[in-house]
ZAPA-239943 format. One record per residue (C-alpha): residue in three letters; residue number from 1; z, x, y. Coordinates in nm, 3 decimals, always signed. Layout:
! residues N
ALA, NUM, Z, X, Y
...
! end
This chain:
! residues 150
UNK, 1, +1.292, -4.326, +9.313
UNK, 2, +1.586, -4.472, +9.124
UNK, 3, +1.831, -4.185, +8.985
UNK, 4, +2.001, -4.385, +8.637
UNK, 5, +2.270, -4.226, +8.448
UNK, 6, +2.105, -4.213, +8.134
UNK, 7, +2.398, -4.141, +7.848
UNK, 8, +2.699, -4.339, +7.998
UNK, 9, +2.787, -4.733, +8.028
UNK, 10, +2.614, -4.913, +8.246
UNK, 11, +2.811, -4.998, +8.597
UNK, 12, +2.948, -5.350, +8.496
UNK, 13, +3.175, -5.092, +8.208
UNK, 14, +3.295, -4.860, +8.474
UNK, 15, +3.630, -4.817, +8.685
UNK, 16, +3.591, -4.859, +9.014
UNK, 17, +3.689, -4.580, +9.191
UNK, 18, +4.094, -4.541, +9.217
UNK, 19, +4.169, -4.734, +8.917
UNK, 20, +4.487, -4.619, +8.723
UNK, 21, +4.453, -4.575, +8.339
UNK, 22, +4.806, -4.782, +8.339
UNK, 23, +4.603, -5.077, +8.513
UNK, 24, +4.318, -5.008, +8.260
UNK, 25, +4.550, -5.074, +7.963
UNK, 26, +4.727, -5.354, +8.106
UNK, 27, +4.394, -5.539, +8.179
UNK, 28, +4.317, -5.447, +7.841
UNK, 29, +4.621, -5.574, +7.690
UNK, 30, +4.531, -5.891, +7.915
UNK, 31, +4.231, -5.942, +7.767
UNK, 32, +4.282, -5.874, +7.419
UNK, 33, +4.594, -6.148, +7.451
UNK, 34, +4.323, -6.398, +7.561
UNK, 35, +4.093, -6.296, +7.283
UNK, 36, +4.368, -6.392, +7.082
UNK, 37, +4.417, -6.746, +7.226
UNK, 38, +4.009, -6.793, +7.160
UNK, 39, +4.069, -6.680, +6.836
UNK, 40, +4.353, -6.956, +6.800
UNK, 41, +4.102, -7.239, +6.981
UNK, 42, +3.904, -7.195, +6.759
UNK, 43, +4.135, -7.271, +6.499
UNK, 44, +4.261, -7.562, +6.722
UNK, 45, +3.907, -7.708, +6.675
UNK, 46, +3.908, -7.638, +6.315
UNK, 47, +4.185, -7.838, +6.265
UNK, 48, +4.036, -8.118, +6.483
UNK, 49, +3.729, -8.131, +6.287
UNK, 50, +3.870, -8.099, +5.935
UNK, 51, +4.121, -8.414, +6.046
UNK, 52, +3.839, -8.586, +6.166
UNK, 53, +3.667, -8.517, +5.833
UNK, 54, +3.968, -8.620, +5.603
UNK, 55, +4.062, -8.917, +5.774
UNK, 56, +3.719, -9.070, +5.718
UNK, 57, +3.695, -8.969, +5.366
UNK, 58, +3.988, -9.198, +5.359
UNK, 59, +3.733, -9.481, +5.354
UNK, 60, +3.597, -9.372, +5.050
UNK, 61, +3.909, -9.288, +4.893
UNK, 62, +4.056, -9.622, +4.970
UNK, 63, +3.693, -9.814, +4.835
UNK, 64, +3.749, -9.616, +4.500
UNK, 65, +4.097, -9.704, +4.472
UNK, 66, +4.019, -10.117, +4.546
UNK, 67, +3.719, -10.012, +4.290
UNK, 68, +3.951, -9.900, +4.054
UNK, 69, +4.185, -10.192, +4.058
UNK, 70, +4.483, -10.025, +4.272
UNK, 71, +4.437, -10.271, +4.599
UNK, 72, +4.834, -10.170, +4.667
UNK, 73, +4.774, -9.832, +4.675
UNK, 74, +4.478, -9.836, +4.859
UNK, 75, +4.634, -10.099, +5.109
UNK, 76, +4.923, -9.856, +5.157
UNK, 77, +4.690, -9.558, +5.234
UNK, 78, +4.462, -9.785, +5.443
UNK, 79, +4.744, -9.891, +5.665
UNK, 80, +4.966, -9.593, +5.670
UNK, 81, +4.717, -9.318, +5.690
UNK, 82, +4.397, -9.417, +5.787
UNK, 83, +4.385, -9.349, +6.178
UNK, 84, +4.681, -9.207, +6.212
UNK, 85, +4.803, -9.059, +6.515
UNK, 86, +4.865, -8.637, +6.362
UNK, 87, +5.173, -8.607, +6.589
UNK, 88, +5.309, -8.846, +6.816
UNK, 89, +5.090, -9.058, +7.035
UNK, 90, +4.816, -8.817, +6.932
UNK, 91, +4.504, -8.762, +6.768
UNK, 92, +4.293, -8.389, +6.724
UNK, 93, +4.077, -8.484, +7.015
UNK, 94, +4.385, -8.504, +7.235
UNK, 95, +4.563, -8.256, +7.170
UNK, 96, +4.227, -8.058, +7.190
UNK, 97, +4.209, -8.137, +7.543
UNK, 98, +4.590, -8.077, +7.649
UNK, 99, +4.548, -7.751, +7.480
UNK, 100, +4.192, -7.701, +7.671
UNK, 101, +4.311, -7.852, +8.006
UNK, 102, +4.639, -7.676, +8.032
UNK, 103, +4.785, -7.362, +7.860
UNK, 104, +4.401, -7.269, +7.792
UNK, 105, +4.250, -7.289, +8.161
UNK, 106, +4.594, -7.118, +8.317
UNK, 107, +4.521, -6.802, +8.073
UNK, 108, +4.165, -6.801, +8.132
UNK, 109, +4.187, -6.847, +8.533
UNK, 110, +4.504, -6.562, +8.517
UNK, 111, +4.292, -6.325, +8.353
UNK, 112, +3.982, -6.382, +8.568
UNK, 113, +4.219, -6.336, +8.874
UNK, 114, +4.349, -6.046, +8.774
UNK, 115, +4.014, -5.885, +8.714
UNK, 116, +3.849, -5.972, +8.984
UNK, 117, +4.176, -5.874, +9.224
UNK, 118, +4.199, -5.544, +9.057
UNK, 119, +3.851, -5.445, +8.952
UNK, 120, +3.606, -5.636, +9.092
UNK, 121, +3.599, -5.868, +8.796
UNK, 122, +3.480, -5.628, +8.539
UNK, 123, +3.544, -5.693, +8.238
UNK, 124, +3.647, -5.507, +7.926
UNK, 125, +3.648, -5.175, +8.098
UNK, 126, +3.944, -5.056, +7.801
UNK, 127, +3.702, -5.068, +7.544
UNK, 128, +3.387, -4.951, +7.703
UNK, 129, +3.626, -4.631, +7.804
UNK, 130, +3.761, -4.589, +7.436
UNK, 131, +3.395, -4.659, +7.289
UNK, 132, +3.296, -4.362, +7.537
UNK, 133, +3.558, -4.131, +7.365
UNK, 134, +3.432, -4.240, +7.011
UNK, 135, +3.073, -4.226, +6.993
UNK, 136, +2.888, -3.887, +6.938
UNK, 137, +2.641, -3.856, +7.219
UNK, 138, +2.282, -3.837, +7.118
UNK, 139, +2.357, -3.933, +6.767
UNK, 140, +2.122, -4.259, +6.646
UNK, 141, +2.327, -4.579, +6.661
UNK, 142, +2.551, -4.394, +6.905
UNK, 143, +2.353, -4.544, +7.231
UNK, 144, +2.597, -4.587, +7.569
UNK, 145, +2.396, -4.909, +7.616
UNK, 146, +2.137, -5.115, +7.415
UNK, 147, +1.824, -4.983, +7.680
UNK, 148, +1.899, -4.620, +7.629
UNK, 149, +1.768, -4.494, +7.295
UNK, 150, +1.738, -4.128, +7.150
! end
């Protein structure tokens, strides 16, 4: 019969055996750094989205302008603007994928090495410790894991 630690994190949120707390916190540190760098993707793809979306509303911007009787203006926004390159030699897109390619897939492959050379891989073993300091066992909503209720 199968013993299971019923009030505790589950075994992917535990230290391995021998683990220092100072290699604990720097993996955390690690981790939170590359949460950070998501968090700033994400904004990365923002940007690359909203571009897209204001250089083709350019089109209609420049078709109200002819509309309107301002061909110069709209021939200067048409030529100038419209398509673009955001910084040199460069659209969104492409400086999506340098981002993605390079300086993104070194900091994700860095902190997957790290985990899995000094803990197996396991990941955010910080804050499944601190969560275990801050929750009041056997209080509702207080659960170690989601399959372990009351």
């Amino acid at each position: 019969m199968e013993q299971r630690q019923v009030d505790g994190p589950d075994r992917r949120h535990q230290r391995p055996a021998g683990v220092s707390d100072d290699t604990v916190a720097a993996l955390g540190k690690l981790s939170e750094a590359l949460e950070t760098v998501e968090r700033a993707r994400g904004h990365l793809y923002s940007l690359h989205q909203l571009i897209g979306h204001a250089d083709l509303m350019l089109d209609d911007a420049v078709e109200k302008f002819r509309a309107a009787g301002h061909d110069a203006v709209a021939d200067r926004i048409a030529e100038e603007l419209l398509g673009r390159n955001v910084i040199a030699g460069r659209w969104t897109f492409q400086i999506v994928e340098d981002f993605d390619d390079g300086y993104y897939a070194l900091f994700r492959e860095l902190d997957r090495d790290a985990r899995t050379e000094l803990v197996g891989g396991l990941r955010h073993l910080y804050e499944a410790e601190m969560k275990e300091e801050r929750r009041t066992r056997g209080r509702p909503g207080h659960e170690a894991r989601p399959d372990v209720t009351g």
